[in-house]
N, C-alpha and C positions, 0 to 999 in steps of 0.2 A: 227173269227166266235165264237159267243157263245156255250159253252159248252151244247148237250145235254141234255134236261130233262127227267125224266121217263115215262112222258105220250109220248113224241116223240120217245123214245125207242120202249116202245109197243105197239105203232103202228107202226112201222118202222119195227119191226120185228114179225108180226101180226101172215103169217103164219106159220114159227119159233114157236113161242108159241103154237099154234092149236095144232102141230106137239107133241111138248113135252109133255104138257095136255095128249095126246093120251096115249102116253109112257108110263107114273106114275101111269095115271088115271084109264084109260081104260085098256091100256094092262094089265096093273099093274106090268111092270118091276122096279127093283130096284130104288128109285134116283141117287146113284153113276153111274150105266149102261147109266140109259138112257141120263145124262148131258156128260159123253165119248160119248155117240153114238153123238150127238150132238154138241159138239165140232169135233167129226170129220169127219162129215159132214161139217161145218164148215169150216175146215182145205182143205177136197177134192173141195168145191168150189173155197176157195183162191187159192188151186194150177192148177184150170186149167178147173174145173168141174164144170160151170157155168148152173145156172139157177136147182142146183140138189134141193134147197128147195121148188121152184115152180113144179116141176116133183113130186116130193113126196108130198106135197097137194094136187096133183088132182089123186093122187091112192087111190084104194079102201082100208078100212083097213086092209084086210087080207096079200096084197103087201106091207102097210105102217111095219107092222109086221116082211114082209123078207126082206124088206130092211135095217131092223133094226138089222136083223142078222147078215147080210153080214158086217155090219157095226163093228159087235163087231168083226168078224172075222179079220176084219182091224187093229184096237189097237191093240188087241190082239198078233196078228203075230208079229207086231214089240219088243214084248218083249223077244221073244224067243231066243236064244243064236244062234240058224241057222237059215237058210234064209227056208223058206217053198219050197218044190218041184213046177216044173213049169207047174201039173197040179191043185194046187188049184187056182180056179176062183172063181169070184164072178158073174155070171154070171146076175142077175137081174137087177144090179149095172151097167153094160157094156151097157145091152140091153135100159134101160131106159136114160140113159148119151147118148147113143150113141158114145162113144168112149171105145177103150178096156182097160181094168182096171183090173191087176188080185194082189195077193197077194204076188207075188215075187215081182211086181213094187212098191207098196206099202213099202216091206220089204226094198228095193234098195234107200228108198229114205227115209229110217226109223228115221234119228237123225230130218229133217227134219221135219217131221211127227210128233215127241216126241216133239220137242219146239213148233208148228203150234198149237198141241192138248193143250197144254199148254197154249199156249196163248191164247188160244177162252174158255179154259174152266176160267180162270182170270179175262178174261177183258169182254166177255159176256154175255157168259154161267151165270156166279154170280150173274149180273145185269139183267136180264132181266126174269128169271123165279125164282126166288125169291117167290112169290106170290103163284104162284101154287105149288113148294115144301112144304109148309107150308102147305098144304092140305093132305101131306100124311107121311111129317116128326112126329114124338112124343116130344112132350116138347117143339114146336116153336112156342106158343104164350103164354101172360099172362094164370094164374099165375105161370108157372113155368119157365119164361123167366126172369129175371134180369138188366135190364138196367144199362150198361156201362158192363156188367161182360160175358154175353152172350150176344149181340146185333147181332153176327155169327149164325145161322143156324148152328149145329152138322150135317154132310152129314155121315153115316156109311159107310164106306171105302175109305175114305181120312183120314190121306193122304198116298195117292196113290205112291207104292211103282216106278213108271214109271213118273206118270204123276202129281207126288207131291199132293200139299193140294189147297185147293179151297176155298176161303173167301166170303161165300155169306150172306149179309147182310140182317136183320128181313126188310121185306115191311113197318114197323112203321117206323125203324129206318131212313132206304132212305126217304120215305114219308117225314120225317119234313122237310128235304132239297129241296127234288124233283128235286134236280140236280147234276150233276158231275162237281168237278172242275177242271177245265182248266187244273191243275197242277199235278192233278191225272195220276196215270198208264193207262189208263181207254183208250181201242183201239176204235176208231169211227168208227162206221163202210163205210170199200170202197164201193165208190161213194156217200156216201151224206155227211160225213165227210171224209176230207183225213186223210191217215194214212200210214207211212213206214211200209211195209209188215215184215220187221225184228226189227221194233220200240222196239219189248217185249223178242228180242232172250238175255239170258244174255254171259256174257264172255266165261264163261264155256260151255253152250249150244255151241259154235262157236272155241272152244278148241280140239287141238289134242295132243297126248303122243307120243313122236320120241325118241328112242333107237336107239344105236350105237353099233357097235362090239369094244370092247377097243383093244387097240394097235392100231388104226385108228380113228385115232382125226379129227371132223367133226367140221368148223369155225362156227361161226351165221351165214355169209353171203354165206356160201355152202347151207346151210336149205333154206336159201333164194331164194338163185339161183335157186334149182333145182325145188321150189315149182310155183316159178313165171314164168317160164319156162313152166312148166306143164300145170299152173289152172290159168294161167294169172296175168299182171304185179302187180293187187293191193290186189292180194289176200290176201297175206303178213299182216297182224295187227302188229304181234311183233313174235320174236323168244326168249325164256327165256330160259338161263343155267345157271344153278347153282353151286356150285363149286371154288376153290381159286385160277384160271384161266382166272376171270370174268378182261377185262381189258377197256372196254369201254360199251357204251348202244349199240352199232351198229354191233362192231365185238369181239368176241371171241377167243379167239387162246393161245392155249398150251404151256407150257413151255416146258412139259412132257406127257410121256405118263400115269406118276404114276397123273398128273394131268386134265388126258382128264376127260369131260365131257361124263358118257355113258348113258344121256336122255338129254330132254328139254320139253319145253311146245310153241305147236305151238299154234299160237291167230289167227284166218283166219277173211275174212269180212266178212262170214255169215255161216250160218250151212250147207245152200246149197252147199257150198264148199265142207265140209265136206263130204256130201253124194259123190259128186263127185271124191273124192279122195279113201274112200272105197270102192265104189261099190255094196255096198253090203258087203262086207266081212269084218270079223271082224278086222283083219292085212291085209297091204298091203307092199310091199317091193320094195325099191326102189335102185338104186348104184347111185353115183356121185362123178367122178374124180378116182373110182375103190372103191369105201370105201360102206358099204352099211346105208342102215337108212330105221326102219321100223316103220309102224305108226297105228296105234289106236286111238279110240275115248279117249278123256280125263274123266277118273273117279276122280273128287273131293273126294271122300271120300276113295279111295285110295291110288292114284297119287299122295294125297300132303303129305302123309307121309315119299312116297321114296327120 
């Protein structure tokens, strides 16, 4: 199938756009805010919250306003170092969905939620209100834009210390092409284009950090075992340790204990795993064969120093 062009974009995501308009225009929130709120609406749709863009074009605006709140309540929580108590709700959000929906679920399924917000703000958030940011952005059109040197849109708060940076191209620039190619990152949107719902999670988005007690040497294929055991036979992507103990790609094993491995890098098939093996919680702890192994989300900009 042909890739996409930008007039079947905006129409395909007609009332999407109304929506956002409202946002920047009317309410006049932020850009940065309202393309979050936006992506993760987005994100709540894909996971399960079907029909929430159509529920929210036929609210009045004063509702389009609190749902928008509720919305930032969403991102937001998942940044925070603890899980929110299990009385904050979103309640407007429940009642209009018709299913229940609060901020501890949300939190519960937060790495989740970080790579989903991520991808919807990349692949269409970027493309698709383009247009209307320029209406409220400063310095997005001639003569202060630059061709080949700014052809980006400056967003003021990207990039986004969660939810990274956001590449939204000038309406001139896309205009000369008027299409996405094939080859591109570029996610189509489910049901009119197909598209793997994990197509844009990267390695590390689907990464865990496993620590061991030393003096209790843990093989590759114990990591293995105990994870496939748990979260299912193909969870498994790869187990990585580091170390002058490394003796094949498959399995690992000690010569010593001055030579155990006391971490590794889990690779899972998807983030969703991930959530599933936290909980919610920052550590999780697990024993296998009496030895223990505890896990965490993987930090790139930590992690690979150790």
């Amino acid at each position: 199938m042909s890739p996409p062009t930008l007039d079947q974009l905006h129409t395909y995501h007609a009332d999407e756009r109304v929506i956002f308009s409202k946002l920047v225009l009317q309410f006049s929130r932020s850009p940065s805010e309202s393309l979050l709120v936006m992506a993760t609406w987005f994100w709540l749709e894909n996971f399960g919250f079907e029909e929430i863009f159509s529920t929210i074009f036929a609210l009045p605006d004063q509702l389009i306003a609190s749902f928008a709140n509720e919305a930032v309540s969403c991102f937001r929580c998942i940044e925070f170092a603890h899980p929110p108590n299990g009385f904050d709700q979103i309640p407007l959000t429940s009642r209009y969905l018709q299913k229940h929906i609060s901020l501890p679920m949300i939190y519960k399924h937060r790495y989740t939620a970080i790579a989903g917000i991520k991808t919807f703000l990349t692949t269409i958030c970027s493309r698709i209100f383009s247009d209307i940011l320029t209406q409220v952005l400063p310095y997005s059109s001639p003569p202060f834009s630059v061709p080949g040197l700014n052809d980006s849109l400056i967003i003021p708060g990207f990039p986004h210390p969660t939810f990274g940076n956001i590449n939204v191209m000038r309406p001139d620039v896309v205009d000369g092409a008027n299409t996405f190619n094939s080859n591109s990152s570029f996610l189509f949107p489910k049901g009119l284009w197909e598209w793997n719902d994990h197509c844009m999670e990267s390695e590390n988005d689907r990464t865990m950090f496993i620590t061991f007690s030393r003096g209790f040497p843990v093989s590759q294929a114990e990591v293995k075992e105990l994870f496939t055991n748990r979260f299912g036979e193909k969870c498994v992507v790869g187990v990585y340790m580091r170390g002058d103990c490394v003796s094949s790609p498959n399995i690992i094993a000690c010569n010593n204990v001055q030579q155990q491995p006391l971490f590794a890098k889990l690779v899972l098939d998807s983030v969703v795993t991930v959530d599933r093996i936290l909980e919610g919680e920052k550590i999780q702890k697990f024993r296998i064969n009496g030895k223990h192994i505890r896990a965490r989300k993987y930090n790139e900009k930590k992690d690979r120093r150790t």
